[in-house]
Steps between C-alpha positions, in 0.01 A plus 500: 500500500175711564577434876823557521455816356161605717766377815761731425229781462418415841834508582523844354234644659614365885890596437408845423252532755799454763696672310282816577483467826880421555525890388287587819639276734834614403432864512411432853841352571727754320693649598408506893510123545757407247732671241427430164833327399455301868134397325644373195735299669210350700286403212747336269632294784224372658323418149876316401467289808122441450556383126775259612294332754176564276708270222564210786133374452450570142556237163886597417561712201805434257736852434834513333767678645462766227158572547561505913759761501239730264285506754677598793631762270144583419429507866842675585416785239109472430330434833682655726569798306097570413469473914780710548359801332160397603514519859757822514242635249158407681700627826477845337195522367142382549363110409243705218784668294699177510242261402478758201854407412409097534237600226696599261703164501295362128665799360867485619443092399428584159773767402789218674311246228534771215859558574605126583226321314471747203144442572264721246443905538164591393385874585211369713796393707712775489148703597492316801803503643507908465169511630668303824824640533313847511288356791828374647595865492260679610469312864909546526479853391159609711558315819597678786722386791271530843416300815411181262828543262818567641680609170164343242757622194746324614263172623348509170800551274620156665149349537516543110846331480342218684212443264791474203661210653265305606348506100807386437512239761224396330532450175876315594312305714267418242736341262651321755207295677468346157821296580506464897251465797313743720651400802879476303373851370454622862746337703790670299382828427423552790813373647660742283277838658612332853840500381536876396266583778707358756839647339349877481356448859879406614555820355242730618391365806232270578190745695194284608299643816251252445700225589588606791452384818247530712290477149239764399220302390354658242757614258639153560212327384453750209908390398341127521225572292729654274742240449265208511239655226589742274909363488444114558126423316493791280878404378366134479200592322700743205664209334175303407349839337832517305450127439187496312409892456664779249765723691323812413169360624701424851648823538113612405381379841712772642195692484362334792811626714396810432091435540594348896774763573264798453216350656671423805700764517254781492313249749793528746634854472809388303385735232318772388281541171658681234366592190852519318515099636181452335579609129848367558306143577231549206839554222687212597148286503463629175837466394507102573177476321638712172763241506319190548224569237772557248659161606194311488413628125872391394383146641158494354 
């Protein structure tokens, strides 16, 4: 068990790692090389297709019919509306402020398990989770819209939106990968984000200049790297921390979205420091701790 459990760590640690540099290499490509919506549609198909054929050459994994239509609901709903306001958000404002969002993911995880889960309140808690929201605020209140950040109010307002349902992506995710498969778990929710990403890009319009011909090598390769390691790996790698780690503790490792995203991001001119970022980053760090340290006394 001590394996599995330093494995999914690992896992952790590499999933989030792509996960902050996705922001950057998809800041690059909205909204000049692709539209936001055109993006979504993008990822959730491609990783669909890849899970299918992924599945071909693994052991098969036994799913009711039951269990199979929650997750393409989950996927329908969960995944595809986390990348919706994700990408129109990140297309708004800068990879820093969003990342700051993705932080604040333990928090949003625990008040859905409070109001589902009637999980216990103890003022350390409730300490924390002021202590974040006010970070949360400050960033969406202080940020000004420039050269980096289109509309950053707007961007971060959704950016925020994002990092609520993807916590609870997680923790219904969670409950069910104790009854089905990874690759069951994947194949269907994600056929589900194709499906509603395909229907609303019927709708909208479908806007990719990077796959068009004659190709533009760089932000195509960028759109490869995209979809082949932070959507396809760092997707496969999610379900075995959920497997064998504590859903707060996942949604913990957020922090190193946020750690890669600044680093590179002041490294490339994709943002600038800010001071208001800082405290804003410093709150919600504090914030997640507030609310773990109360959580680990109620186990001890």
């Amino acid at each position: 068990m001590k394996n599995k459990i330093t494995e999914a760590n690992v896992s952790m640690v590499i999933s989030k790692t792509f996960s902050g540099l996705n922001m950057n290499a998809l800041k690059y490509l909205l909204p000049l090389w692709m539209t936001p919506l055109s993006g979504v549609t993008i990822r959730c198909t491609f990783a669909a297709v890849a899970f299918w054929i992924i599945g071909m050459f693994t052991k098969p994994e036994t799913s009711t019919r039951k269990e199979k239509i929650s997750l393409f609901l989950l996927g329908a709903l969960g995944i595809y509306g986390f990348m919706f306001f994700y990408l129109i958000g990140l297309s708004k404002t800068t990879p820093v402020s969003s990342s700051i969002f993705t932080s604040l993911e333990p928090i949003w995880v625990f008040i859905l398990a409070v109001i589902f889960f009637k999980e216990k309140i103890t003022k350390m808690k409730v300490i924390g989770i002021l202590i974040g929201l006010g970070g949360a605020l400050l960033c969406i209140l202080t940020q000004k819209s420039d050269d980096l950040a289109a509309d950053a109010f707007t961007g971060n307002m959704l950016c925020l939106m994002s990092s609520f349902a993807y916590a609870a992506y997680l923790i219904i995710s969670n409950r069910i990968l104790s009854k089905v498969g990874v690759i069951t778990m994947l194949r269907y929710t994600f056929t589900g984000a194709a499906f509603s990403a395909l229907i609303v890009s019927t709708i909208t319009g479908f806007d990719a200049r990077v796959l068009e011909l004659p190709l533009h090598w760089t932000p195509f390769l960028i759109l490869m790297f995209i979809l082949i390691f932070p959507t396809v790996i760092s997707y496969l790698l999610i379900p075995i921390g959920l497997k064998y780690l504590s859903t707060t503790l996942v949604a913990l490792y957020g922090y190193l979205i946020l750690i890669v995203a600044t680093i590179v991001s002041l490294t490339l001119g994709q943002d600038r420091f800010s001071w208001t970022q800082l405290v804003a980053i410093l709150l919600i760090c504090s914030s997640v701790y507030f609310v773990e340290i109360a959580e680990n006394k109620e186990k001890k």
